[in-house]
Structures are given as structure tokens and as C-alpha cells.
C-alpha positions as CSV (number, residue, x, y, z in Angstrom):
1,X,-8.9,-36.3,26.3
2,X,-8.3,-32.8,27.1
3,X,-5.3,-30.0,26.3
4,X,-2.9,-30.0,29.0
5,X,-0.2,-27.8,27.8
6,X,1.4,-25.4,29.7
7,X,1.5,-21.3,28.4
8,X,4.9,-20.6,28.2
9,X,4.3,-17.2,26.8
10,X,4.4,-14.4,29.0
11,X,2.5,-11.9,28.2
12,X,5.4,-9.1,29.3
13,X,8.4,-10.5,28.0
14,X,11.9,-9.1,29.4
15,X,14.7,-9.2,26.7
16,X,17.7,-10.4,28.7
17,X,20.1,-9.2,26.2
18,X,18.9,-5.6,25.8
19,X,18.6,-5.5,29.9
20,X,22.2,-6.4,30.3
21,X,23.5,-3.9,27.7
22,X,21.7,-1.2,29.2
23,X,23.3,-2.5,32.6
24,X,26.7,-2.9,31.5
25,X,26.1,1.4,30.8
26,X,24.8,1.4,34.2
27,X,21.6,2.3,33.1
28,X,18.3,1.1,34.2
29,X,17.1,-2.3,32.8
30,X,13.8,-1.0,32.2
31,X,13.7,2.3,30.7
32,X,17.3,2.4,30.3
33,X,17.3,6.2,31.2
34,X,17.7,6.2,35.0
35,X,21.3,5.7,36.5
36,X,21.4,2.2,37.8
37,X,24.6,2.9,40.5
38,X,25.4,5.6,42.8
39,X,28.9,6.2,44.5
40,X,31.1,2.9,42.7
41,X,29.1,0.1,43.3
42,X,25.7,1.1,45.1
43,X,22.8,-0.2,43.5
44,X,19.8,2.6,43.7
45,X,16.7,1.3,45.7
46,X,14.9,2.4,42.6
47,X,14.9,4.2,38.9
48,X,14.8,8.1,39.0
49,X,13.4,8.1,35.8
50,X,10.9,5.1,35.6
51,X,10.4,4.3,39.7
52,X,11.7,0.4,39.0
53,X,12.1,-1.0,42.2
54,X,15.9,-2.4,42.1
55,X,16.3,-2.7,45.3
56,X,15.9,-6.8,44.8
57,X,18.9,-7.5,43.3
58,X,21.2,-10.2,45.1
59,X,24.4,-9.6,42.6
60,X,27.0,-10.5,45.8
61,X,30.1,-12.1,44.9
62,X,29.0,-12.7,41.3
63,X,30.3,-9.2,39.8
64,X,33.9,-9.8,41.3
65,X,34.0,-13.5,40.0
66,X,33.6,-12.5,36.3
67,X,35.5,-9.4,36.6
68,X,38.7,-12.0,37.7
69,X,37.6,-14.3,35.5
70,X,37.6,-12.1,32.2
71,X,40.7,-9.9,33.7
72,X,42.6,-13.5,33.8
73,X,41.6,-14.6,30.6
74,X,42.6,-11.3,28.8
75,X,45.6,-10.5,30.2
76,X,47.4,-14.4,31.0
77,X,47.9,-14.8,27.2
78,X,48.9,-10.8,27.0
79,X,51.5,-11.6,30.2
80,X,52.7,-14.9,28.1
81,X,53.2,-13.2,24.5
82,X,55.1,-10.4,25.9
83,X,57.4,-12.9,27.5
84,X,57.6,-15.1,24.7
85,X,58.5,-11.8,22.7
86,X,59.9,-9.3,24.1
87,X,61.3,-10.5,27.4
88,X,61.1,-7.1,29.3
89,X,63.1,-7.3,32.6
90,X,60.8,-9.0,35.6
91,X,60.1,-5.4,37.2
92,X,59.0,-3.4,33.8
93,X,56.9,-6.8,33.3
94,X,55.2,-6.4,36.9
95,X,54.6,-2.9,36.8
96,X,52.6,-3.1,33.1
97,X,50.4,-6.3,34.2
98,X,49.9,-5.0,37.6
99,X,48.7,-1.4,36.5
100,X,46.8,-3.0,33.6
101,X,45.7,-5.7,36.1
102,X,43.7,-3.2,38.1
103,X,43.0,-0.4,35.9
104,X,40.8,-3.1,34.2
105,X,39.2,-4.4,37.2
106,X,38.3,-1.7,38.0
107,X,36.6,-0.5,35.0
108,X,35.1,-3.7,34.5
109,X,33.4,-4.4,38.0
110,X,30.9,-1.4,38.2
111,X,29.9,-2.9,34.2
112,X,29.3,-6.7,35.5
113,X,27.4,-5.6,38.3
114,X,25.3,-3.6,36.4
115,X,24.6,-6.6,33.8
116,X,24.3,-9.2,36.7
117,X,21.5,-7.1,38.0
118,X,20.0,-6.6,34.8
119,X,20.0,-10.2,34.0
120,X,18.1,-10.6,37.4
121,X,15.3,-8.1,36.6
122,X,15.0,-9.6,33.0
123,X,14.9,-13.4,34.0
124,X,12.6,-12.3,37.6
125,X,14.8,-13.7,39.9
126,X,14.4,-12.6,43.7
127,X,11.5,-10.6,43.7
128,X,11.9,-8.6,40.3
129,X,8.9,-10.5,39.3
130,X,6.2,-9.1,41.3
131,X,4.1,-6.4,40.2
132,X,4.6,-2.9,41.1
């Protein structure tokens, strides 16, 4: 009978976590060097430093659905404890979680985006796989 297992090593490994750190700093996922965005949320067809093509990326919807889901999570319980509290009057209340509210989207959605496309170029999905 003969050997039929499967390689499962590849021979040039991606580490996922170390590509979504560097795009979480907007960097590239490669060389971690090049700017990953331009404008807010542009993705650059390709690194200035190291020439990775990133122009496969397919991050749609997926940056704004974390950046809701982590903005929820952190400030619901923030939003209940300073009720629970404090009780500031309803307006005070809105103003704070509304200017918190977006101030942290909108830090947070250029970061996700960066990491969702990082976690595509380190896992190969839609095209990051081929060879230059």
C-alpha cells in the first residue's frame, strides 16, 4: 500500500496574526513598510515599498460590521453603568454616547479594514495567492 497523505505545509507560510497587526497600523501585510490606505478608506492597488499587489482585496461590508459590532459591545455596558450610576440628565447622556459613539467608529473603521485585508492576503483568499 502506498502513502497517500496530503502536504499541508506550505512552503511560504503567511502569519495571519502578524499580517493583521501590521494592517490594523495600516501598513502593508507584507513588508509592513508601505501605507496600506490612501484618502480614509482607499485601499492602494499596490505597496510603495514592496510592489504587493493589494488590489485583490474584497473587505466590503465586513470592516463596517465589526466596527458596529465592537462600538456596541464597548460602549452598551459604558451607556448602562453610567445610568445605573450617575443618572446624568437624557441630553448630557446623548451628547457623551453619541460623540463617543462616532469618534470611535470612526477611528476604528480605517483599522478593521486594514486587518480584514490583511487577513485576506495572509489566508490567500481572492486572488492574493497567485504569484507575482
Amino acid at each position: 500500500m502506498t502513502d497517500q497523505t496530503i502536504e499541508t505545509t506550505n512552503v511560504d507560510e503567511r502569519p495571519t496574526k502578524a499580517a493583521m497587526i501590521k494592517g490594523f497600523c495600516g501598513r502593508c501585510p507584507n513588508c509592513g513598510e508601505g501605507k496600506l490606505l490612501h484618502s480614509y478608506l482607499k485601499v492602494n492597488d499596490e505597496c510603495s515599498n514592496c510592489g504587493q499587489e493589494l488590489f485583490h482585496h474584497r473587505a466590503d461590508d465586513g470592516p463596517a460590521y465589526l466596527t458596529i459590532l465592537l462600538v456596541g459591545h464597548l460602549l452598551a455596558p459604558a451607556l448602562h453603568v453610567s445610568y445605573v450610576h450617575w443618572r446624568p440628565e437624557p441630553l448630557t447622556m446623548f451628547l457623551i454616547f453619541a460623540i463617543g459613539c462616532t469618534a470611535l467608529s470612526l477611528f476604528l473603521l480605517p483599522r478593521l479594514k486594514g486587518a480584514v485585508v490583511a487577513y485576506q492576503w495572509a489566508r490567500r483568499m481572492h486572488g492574493f495567492g497567485q504569484p507575482k
